[in-house]
C-alpha positions in Angstrom: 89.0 77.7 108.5 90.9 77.7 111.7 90.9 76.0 115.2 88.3 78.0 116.5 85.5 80.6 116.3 87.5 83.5 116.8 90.2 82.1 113.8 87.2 81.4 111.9 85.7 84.7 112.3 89.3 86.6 111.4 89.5 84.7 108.3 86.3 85.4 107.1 86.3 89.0 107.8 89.4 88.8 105.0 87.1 87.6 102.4 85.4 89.6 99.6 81.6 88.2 100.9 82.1 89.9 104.1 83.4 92.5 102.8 80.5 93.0 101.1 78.1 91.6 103.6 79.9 94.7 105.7 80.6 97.6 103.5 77.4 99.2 103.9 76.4 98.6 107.7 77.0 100.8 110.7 79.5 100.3 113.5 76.7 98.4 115.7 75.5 96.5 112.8 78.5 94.9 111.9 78.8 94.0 115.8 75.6 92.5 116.0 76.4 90.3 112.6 79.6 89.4 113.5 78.6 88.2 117.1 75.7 86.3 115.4 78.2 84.2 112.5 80.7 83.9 116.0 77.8 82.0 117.7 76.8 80.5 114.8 80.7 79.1 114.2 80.6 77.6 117.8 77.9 75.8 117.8 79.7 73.5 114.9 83.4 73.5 116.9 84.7 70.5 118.2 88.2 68.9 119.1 88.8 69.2 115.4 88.3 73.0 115.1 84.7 74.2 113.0 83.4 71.7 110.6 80.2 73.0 108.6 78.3 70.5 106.2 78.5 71.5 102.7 77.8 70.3 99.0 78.7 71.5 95.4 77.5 70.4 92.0 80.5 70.6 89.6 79.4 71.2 86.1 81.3 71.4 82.6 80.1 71.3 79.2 80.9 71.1 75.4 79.8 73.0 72.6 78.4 70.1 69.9 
């Protein structure tokens, strides 16, 4: 995502979930929720940049 929080935090303002997450909030609002993820981001940075945890389940299937 980037070396820091504030790399982090432009990246994922580019994406379509906070786009979303935004689209319908007021000026302060937006603030407020974009200070919270910043905090939120630097609390998981280290000499590495951000790492969060993280898990998938990959699933395919066949008609039969």
């Amino acid at each position: 995502m980037g070396d820091d929080a504030d790399d982090a935090i432009e990246f994922w303002r580019g994406t379509g979930v906070a786009r979303a997450v935004l689209a319908d909030v007021d000026g302060e609002t937006e603030r407020r929720a974009i200070g919270a993820v910043h905090r939120a981001l630097q609390a998981q940075g280290g000499p590495e940049g951000i790492w969060l945890g993280s898990a998938v389940w990959l699933v395919s299937a066949t008609r039969g």
